[in-house]
C-alpha positions in Angstrom: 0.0 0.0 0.0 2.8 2.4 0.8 3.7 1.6 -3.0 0.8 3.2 -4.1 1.3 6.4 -2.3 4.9 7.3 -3.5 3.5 6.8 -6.7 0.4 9.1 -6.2 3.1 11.5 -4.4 5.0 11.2 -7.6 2.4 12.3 -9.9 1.9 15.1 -7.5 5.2 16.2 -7.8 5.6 15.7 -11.5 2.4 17.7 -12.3 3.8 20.7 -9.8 6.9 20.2 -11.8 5.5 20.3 -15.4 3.6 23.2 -14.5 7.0 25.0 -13.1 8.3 23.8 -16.1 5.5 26.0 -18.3 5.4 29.0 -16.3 8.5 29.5 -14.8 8.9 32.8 -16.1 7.0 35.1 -13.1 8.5 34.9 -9.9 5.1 35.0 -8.3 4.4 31.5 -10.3 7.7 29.8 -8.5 6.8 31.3 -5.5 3.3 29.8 -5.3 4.5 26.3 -6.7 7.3 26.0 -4.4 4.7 26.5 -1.1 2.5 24.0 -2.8 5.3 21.4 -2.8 6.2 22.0 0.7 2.3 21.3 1.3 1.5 18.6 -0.5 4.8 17.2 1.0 3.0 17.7 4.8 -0.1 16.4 3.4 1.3 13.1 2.6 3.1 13.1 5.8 -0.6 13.1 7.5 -2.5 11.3 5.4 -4.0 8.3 6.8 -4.0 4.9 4.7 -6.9 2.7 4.5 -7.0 -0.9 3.5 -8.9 -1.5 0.4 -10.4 -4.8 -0.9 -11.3 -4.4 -4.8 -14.2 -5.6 -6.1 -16.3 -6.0 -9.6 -17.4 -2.2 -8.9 -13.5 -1.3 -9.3 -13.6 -2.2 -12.8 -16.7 -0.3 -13.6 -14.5 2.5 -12.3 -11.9 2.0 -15.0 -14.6 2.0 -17.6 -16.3 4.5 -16.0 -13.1 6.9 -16.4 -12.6 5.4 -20.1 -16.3 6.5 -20.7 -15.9 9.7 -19.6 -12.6 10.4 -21.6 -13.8 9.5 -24.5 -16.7 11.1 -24.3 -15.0 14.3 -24.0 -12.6 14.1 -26.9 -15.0 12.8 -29.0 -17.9 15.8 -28.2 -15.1 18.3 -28.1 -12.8 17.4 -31.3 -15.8 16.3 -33.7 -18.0 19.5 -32.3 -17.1 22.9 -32.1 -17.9 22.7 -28.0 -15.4 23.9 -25.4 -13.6 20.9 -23.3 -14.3 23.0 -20.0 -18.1 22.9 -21.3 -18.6 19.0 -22.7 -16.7 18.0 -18.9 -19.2 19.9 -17.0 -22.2 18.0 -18.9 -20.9 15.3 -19.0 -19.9 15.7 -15.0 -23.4 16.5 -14.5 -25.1 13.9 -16.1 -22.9 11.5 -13.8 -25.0 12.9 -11.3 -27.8 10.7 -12.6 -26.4 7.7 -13.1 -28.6 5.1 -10.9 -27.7 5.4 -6.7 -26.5 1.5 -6.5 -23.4 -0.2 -4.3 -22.0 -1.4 -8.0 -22.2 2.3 -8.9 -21.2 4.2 -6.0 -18.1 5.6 -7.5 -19.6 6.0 -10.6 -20.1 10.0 -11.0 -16.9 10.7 -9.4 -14.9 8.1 -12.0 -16.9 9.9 -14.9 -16.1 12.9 -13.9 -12.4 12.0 -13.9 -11.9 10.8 -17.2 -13.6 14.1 -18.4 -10.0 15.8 -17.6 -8.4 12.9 -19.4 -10.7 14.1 -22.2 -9.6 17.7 -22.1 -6.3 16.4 -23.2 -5.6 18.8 -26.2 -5.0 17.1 -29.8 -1.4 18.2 -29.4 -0.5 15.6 -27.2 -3.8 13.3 -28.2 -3.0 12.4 -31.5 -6.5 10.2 -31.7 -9.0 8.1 -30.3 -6.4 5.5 -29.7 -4.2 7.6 -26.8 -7.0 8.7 -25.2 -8.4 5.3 -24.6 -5.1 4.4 -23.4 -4.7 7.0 -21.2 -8.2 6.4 -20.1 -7.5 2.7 -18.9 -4.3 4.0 -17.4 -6.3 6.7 -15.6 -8.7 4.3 -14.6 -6.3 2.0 -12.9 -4.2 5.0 -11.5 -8.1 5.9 -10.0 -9.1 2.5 -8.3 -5.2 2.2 -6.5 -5.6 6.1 -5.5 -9.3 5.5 -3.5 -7.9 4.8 -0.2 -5.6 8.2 -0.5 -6.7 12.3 0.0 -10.1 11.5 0.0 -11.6 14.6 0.7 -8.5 16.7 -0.9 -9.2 18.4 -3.9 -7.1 18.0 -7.1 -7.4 14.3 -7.0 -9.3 13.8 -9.9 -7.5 16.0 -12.2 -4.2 14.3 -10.9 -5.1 10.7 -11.5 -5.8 12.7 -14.9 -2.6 14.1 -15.4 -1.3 10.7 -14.1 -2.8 8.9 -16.8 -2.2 11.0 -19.5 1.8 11.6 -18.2 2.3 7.3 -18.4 0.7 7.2 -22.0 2.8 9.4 -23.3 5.7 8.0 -21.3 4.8 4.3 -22.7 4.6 5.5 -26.1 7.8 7.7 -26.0 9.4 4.8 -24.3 8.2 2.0 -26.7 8.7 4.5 -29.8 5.0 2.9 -30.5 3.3 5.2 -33.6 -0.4 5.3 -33.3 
């Protein structure tokens, strides 16, 4: 289990650090990002770990954040709708989706593949990458439930998560798609 939290800590890290990375230039922006290292770096210090037992619901999860991502993508490349717009439809028609123990997660998982979704066509080449990063966001989301619940950012770093080991796979593997 401790595992599992270096390697949501990591992602925490490497999104603070990607966004230094982008707007380094004001020292107001290095400033704000260096305090929210030092934060998250006391937050993981308290956070309390729960045991978790995964269950069929889990891998609706995963398809619940696959879902969501493409979802997005797909309403935002082939339709001249905003990303920030199709996610917060989408996010609130996971509001309705039935109130059952297999679903219980169900919204929030929805919700979270909607950031996957936002992923510009830069670094989404296609339908292809996003469903990848959509099952890797997915799995990243069902090992990060006992951690930060109740924290926000955790959706759209499970996000960035899955999006970051995509395109690390696929730089890695030199895979075209």
């Amino acid at each position: 289990m401790r595992f599992t939290l270096y390697i949501f800590k990591g992602l925490h890290y490497a999104f603070i650090v990607a966004v230094l990375a982008e707007r380094s230039q004001s020292t107001y922006h290095l400033i704000a990002l260096i305090i929210a290292l030092f934060l998250i770096a006391y937050t993981y210090r308290h956070t309390p770990i729960k045991k978790v037992t995964y269950t069929f619901s889990d891998a609706l999860n995963v398809v619940f954040v696959l879902l969501g991502a493409l979802a997005t993508f797909a309403l935002s490349v082939e339709t001249s709708l905003n990303t920030v717009f199709v996610a917060s439809a989408l996010g609130l028609l996971g509001a309705f989706i039935p109130k059952h123990k297999l679903f219980k997660e169900a919204p929030a998982a929805l919700y979270c593949g909607t950031f996957i979704g936002m992923t510009s066509t830069l670094v989404a080449n296609g339908y292809l990458f996003i469903a990848f990063a959509g099952a890797l966001g997915g799995l990243v989301y069902i090992i990060a439930m006992p951690f930060l619940n109740g924290f926000g950012g955790k959706l759209g770093t499970i996000a960035f998560g899955g999006v970051a080991f995509a395109t690390l796979f696929i730089y890695l593997t030199n895979l075209v798609y």
